[in-house]
C-alpha positions in Angstrom: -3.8 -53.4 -4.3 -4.0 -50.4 -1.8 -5.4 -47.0 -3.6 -4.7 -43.8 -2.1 -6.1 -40.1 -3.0 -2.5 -39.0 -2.7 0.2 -40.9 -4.9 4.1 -41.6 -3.9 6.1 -38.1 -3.7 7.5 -37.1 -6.9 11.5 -37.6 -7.0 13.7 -34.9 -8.5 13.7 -36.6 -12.6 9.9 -36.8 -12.2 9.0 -33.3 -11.7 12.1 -32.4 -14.2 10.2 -34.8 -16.7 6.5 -32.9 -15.9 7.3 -29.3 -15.7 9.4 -29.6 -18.7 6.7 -31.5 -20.8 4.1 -28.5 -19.3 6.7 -26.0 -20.8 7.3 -27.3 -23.8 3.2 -27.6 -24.2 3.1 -24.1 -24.1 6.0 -22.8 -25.9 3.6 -25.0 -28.8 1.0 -23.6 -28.3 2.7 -20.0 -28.1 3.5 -20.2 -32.2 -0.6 -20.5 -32.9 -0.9 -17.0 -31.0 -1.0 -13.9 -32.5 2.2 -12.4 -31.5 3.0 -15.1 -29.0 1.5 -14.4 -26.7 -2.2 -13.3 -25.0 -3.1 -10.2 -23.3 -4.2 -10.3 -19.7 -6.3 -7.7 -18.0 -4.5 -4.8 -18.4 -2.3 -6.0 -21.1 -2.4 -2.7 -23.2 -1.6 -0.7 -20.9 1.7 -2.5 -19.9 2.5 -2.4 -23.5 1.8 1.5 -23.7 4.2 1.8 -20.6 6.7 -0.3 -22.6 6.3 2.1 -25.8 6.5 4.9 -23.4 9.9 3.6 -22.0 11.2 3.2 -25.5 10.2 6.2 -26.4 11.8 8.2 -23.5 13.8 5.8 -21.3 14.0 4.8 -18.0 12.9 8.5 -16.5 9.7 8.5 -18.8 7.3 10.6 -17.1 3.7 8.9 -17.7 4.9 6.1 -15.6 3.4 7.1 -11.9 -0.2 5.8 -11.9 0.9 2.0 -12.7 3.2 0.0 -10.9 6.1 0.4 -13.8 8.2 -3.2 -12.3 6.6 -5.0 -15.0 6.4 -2.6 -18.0 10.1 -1.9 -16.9 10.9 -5.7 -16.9 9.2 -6.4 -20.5 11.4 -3.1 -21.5 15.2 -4.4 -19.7 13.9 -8.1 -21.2 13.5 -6.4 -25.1 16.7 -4.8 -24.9 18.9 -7.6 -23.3 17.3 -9.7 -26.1 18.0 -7.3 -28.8 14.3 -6.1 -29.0 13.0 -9.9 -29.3 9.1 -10.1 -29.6 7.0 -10.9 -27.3 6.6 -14.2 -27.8 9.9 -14.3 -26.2 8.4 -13.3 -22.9 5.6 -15.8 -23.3 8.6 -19.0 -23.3 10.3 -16.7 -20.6 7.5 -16.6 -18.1 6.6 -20.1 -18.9 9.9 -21.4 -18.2 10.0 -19.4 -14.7 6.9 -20.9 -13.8 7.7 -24.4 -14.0 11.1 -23.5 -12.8 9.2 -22.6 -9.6 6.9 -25.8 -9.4 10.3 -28.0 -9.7 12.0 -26.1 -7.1 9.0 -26.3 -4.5 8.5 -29.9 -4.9 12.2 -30.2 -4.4 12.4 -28.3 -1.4 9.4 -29.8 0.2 11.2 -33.5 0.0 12.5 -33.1 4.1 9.0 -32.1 5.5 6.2 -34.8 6.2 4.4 -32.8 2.7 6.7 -34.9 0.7 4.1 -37.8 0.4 1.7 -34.8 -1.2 4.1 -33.2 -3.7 2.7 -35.8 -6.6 -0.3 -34.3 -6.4 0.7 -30.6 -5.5 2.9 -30.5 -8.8 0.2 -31.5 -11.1 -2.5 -28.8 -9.7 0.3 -26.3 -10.0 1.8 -26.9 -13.5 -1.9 -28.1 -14.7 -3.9 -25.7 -13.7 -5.9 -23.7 -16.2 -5.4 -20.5 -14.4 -2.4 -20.3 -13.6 -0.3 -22.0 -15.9 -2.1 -19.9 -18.7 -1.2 -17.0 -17.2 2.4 -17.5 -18.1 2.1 -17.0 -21.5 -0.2 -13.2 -21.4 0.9 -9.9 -21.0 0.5 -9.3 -17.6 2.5 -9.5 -13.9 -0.2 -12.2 -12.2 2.2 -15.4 -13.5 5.8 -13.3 -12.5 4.2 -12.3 -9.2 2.9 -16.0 -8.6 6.1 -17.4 -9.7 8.2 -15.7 -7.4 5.9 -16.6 -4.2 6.5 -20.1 -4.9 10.1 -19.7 -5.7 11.2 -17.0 -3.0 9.5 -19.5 -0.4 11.4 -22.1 -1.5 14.5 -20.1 -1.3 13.2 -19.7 2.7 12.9 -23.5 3.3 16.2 -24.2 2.0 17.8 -20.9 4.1 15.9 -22.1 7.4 17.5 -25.6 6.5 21.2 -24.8 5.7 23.8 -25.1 8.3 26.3 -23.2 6.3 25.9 -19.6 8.0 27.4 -18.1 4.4 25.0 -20.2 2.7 21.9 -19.7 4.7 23.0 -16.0 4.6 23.1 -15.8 0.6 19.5 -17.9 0.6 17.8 -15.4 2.6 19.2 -13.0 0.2 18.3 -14.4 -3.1 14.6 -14.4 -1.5 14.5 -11.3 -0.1 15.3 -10.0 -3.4 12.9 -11.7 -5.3 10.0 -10.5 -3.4 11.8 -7.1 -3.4 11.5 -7.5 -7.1 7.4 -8.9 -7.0 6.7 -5.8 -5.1 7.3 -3.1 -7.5 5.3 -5.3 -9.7 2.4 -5.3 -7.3 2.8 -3.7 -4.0 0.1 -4.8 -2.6 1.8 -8.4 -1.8 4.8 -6.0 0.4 2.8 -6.7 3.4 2.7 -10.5 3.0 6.2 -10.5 2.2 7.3 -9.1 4.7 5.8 -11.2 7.3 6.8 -14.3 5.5 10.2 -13.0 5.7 9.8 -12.7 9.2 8.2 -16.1 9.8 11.6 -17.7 8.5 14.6 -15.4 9.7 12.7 -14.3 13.3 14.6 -15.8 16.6 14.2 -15.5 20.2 17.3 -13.7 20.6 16.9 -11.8 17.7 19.4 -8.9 19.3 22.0 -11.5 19.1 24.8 -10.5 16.2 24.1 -13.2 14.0 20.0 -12.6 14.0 21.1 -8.6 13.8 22.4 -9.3 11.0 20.6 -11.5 9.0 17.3 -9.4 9.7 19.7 -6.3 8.0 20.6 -8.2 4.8 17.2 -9.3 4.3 15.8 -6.0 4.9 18.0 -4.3 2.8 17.6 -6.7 0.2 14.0 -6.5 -0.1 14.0 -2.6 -0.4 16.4 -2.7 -3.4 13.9 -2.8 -6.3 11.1 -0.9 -4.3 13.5 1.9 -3.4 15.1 1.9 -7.2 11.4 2.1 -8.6 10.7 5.3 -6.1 13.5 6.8 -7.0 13.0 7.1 -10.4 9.9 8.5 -9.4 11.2 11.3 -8.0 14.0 11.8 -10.5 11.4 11.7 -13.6 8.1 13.3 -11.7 9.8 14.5 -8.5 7.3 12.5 -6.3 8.4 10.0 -3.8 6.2 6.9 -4.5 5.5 3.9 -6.3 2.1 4.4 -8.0 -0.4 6.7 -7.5 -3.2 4.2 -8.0 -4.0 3.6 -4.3 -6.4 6.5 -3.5 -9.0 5.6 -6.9 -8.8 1.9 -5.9 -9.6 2.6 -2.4 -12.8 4.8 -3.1 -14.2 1.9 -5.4 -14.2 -0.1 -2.0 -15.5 2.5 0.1 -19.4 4.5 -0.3 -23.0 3.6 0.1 -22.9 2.9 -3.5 -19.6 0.3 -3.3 -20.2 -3.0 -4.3 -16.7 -4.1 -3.1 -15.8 -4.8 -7.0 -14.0 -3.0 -9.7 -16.6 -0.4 -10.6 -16.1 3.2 -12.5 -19.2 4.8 -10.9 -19.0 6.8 -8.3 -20.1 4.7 -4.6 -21.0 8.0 -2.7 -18.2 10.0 -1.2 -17.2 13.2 -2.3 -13.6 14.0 -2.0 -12.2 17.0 -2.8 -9.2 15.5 -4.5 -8.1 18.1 -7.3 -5.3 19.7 -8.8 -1.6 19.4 -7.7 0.5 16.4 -7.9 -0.4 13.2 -8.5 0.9 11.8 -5.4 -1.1 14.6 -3.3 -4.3 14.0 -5.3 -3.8 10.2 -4.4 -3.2 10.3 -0.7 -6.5 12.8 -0.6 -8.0 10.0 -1.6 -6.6 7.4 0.7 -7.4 9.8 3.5 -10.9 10.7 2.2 -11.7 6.1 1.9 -10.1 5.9 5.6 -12.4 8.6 6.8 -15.6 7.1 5.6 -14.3 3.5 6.6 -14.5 5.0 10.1 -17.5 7.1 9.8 -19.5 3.9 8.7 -18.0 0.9 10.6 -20.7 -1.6 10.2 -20.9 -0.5 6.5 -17.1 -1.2 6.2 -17.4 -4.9 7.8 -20.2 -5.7 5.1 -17.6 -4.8 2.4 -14.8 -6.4 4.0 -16.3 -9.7 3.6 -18.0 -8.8 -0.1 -14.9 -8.2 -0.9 -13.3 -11.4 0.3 -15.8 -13.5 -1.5 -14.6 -11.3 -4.2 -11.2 -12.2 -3.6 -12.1 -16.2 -3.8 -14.9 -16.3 -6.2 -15.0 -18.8 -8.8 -13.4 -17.9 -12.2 -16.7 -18.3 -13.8 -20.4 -18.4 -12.7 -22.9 -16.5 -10.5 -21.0 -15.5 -8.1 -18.2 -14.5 -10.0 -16.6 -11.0 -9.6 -13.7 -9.7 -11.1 -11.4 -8.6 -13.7 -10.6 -12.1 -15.6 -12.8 -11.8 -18.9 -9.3 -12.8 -20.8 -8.7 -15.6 -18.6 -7.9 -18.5 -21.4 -9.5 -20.8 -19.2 -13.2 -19.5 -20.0 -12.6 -20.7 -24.0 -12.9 -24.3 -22.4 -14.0 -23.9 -18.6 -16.1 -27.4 -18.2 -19.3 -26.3 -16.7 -19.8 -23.3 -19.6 -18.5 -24.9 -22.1 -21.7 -27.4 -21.7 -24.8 -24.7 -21.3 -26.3 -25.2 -24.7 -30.1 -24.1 -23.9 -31.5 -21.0 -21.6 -32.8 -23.7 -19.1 -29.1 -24.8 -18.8 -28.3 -21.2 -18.2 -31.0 -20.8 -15.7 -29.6 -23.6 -14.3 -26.4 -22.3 -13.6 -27.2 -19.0 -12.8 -30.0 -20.2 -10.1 -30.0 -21.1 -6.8 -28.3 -24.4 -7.9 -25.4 -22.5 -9.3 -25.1 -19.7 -6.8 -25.3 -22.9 -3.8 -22.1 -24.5 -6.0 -20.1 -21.7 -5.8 -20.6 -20.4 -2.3 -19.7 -24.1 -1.4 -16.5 -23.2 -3.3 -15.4 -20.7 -1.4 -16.0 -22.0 1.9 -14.9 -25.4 1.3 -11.5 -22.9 -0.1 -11.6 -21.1 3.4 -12.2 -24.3 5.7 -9.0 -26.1 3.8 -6.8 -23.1 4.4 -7.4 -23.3 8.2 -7.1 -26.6 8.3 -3.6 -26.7 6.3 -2.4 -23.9 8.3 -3.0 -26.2 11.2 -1.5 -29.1 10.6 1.8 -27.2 9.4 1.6 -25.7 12.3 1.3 -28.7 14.4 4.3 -30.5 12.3 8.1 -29.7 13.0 10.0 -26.6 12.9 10.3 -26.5 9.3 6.8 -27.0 9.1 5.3 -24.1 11.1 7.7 -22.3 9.2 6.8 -22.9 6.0 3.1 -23.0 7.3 3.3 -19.4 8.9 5.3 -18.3 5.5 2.7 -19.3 3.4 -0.5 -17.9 4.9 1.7 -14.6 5.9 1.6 -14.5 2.1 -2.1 -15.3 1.3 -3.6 -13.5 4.2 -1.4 -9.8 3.2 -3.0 -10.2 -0.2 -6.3 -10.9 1.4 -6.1 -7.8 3.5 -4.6 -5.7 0.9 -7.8 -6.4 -1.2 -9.9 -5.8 1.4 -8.5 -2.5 1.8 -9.2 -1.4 -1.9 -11.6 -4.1 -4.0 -12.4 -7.7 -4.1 -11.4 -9.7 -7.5 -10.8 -12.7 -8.1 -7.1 -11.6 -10.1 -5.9 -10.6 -7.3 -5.7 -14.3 -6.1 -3.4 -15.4 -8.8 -0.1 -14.3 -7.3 -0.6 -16.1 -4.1 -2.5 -19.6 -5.5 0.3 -21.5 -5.5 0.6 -21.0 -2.4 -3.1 -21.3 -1.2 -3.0 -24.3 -3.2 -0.4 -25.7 -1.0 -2.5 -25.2 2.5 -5.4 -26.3 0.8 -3.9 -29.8 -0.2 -2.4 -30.0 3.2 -5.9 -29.3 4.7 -7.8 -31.6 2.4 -5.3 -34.3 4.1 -6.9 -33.4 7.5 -10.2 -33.3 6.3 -10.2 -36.5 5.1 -9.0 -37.5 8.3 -11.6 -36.2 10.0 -14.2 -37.5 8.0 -12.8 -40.7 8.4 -13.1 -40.6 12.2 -16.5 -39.7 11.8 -18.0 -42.0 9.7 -15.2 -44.6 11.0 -16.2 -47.9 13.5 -12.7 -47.8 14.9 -12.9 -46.8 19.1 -9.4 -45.5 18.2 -9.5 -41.9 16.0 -6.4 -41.2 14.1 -4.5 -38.0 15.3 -5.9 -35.7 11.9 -2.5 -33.6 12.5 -0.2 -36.3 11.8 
């Protein structure tokens, strides 16, 4: 009997069956949790915005230094519910989350992927990380979520030849990353060009491309225009956080490690009194400057901080904010350090080795996806240019503030997608090499 690494593609009542059987898992294992639900990294303070906003409403004023989409959301979700708990946002999150799995698998079923989604679905809904993260306090699993689901929104647009249809697809997407960017607006960038990747045309001045480009435009700047607006109504500033400039000068300085880090790296800015906003951009301006001032400095960074950015979860080269992440209670390789010469182990050169053959392994499958979905049909490069427009804006938006592995979680579904696609060409290519054939497969196909 013929094995393969990669079996049949799932149809529609199989991924129904498995992302409702991961659901239902959770919503279980919800009731054993204090309150419902788990608190991610910054879990308290989304919960102090929430009190905030129940306190004072939608114009609250000590809403400015956090992105307030998700506090805002929790708030909207309380009150629609009639101030359900928060265990209620736990099934809620969960539910969106394999929502999204079921709808990518589904929407991949016309694209030479469809012999992959098997497998695709079961890292998605099954991994530790990620499916976790849907029931804690915290906007990682809504931001992932909606990567998944807005790009499946994309493929379907890009497919439909019902100009009304197509029209109200590109919409429903735009929005939703509209609505993931006052969450975290550091994925706008990636967005955007993702966006791009599936509306752009060669006539694009013609009226129907003029016109789809507005729609989607405007639809994307809905929530992020709502959210600065309120800003300006409650605090009279025009912007959606004032976090930038503080997260900027932790990746800039002699003293940087390209992490999260409360300790002054080496630059002194003269960022005090006035607005918030003002105090912020002084900031910004006074990272930029020594980013230019120190150029070979800044390079060293950028790349500490991408190994940052794809660092394990757990181990010697780990670097981030993830200490909550549920998947350290029963992560296989710590669970089984009983001794110090285990730990040694682990923390030598053996471990550090492991992990940096991790990451580059990660990177080398990501160029290799990319390039077969680029080398595939129409639909293909789209959704291949899509995806990696996504991945690589949250890349570069890290690697213009700090490096942490966190920050990965709203795009992994989406990494994980290349990555399978590139593990097919690998094996391909390995093949050919160690094959006796004269003949080498084409690894594209």
């Amino acid at each position: 009997m013929k094995t393969t690494l990669f079996p049949p593609g799932l149809t529609k009542s199989h991924v129904f069956r498995l992302a409702t059987l991961v659901f239902l898992a959770k919503v279980i294992y919800s009731f054993t949790l204090e309150n419902g639900i788990l608190l991610g990294a910054d879990g308290e303070n989304y919960l102090s915005q929430v009190e905030s906003l129940e306190k004072d409403g939608i114009f609250a004023k000590d809403l400015l230094y956090w992105p307030a989409g998700y506090a805002i959301s929790i708030w909207v979700f309380k009150f629609l519910t009639f101030g359900s708990t928060l265990m209620g946002l736990s099934i809620l999150q969960s539910f969106i989350w394999s929502l999204s799995v079921f709808v990518l698998s589904n929407s991949l079923q016309s694209t030479n992927f469809k012999k992959y989604t098997t497998f695709l679905a079961y890292l998605l809904l099954l991994n530790p990380t990620l499916t976790l993260s849907s029931i804690a306090v915290g906007y990682e699993s809504a931001a992932a979520s909606i990567s998944i689901l807005s790009l499946s929104l994309c493929i379907y647009a890009y497919q439909s030849e019902n100009r009304r249809k197509k029209f109200q697809l590109f919409a429903s997407a735009a929005s939703f990353m509209g609505y993931a960017s006052i969450l975290q607006p550091r994925l706008i960038p990636g967005y955007l060009l993702c966006l791009s990747a599936f509306t752009w045309r060669k006539k694009v001045l013609s009226k129907e491309a003029g016109s789809l480009l507005l729609v989607v435009l405007l639809c994307f700047a809905v929530f992020p225009s709502a959210l600065i607006a309120k800003n300006v109504i409650s605090n009279n500033q025009p912007v959606m956080s004032t976090n930038l400039g503080i997260n900027m000068l932790m990746g800039a300085g002699d003293d940087s490690t390209g992490a999260y880090n409360t300790k002054p790296t080496g630059i002194t800015c003269s960022a005090v009194g006035g607005k918030e906003s003002a105090i912020d951009r002084e900031k910004v301006r006074c990272a930029l400057a020594w980013h230019l001032s120190n150029p070979i400095q800044s390079l060293n960074l950028a790349f500490k901080k991408s190994t940052h950015f794809w660092s394990t979860w757990w181990g010697p080269v780990a670097t981030g904010t993830m200490a909550r992440n549920p998947y350290l209670d029963f992560h296989p390789v710590k669970s089984l350090i009983q001794t110090r010469e285990d730990l040694v182990l682990v923390a030598g050169p053996v471990g550090v080795t492991f992990s940096w053959i991790i990451i580059l392994l990660g990177w080398l499958l990501l160029a290799l996806g990319t390039g077969r979905f680029l080398h595939g049909k129409p639909i293909e490069r789209r959704i291949g240019l899509g995806s990696i427009a996504i991945v690589l804006g949250s890349w570069a938006a890290s690697v213009v503030v700090f490096g942490d592995h966190r920050f990965r979680i709203p795009i992994m579904g989406l990494s994980i997608l290349i990555q399978l696609y590139g593990l097919s060409v690998l094996g391909k290519l390995l093949k050919n090499f160690i094959g006796k054939k004269k003949k080498k497969a084409n690894i594209w196909s």
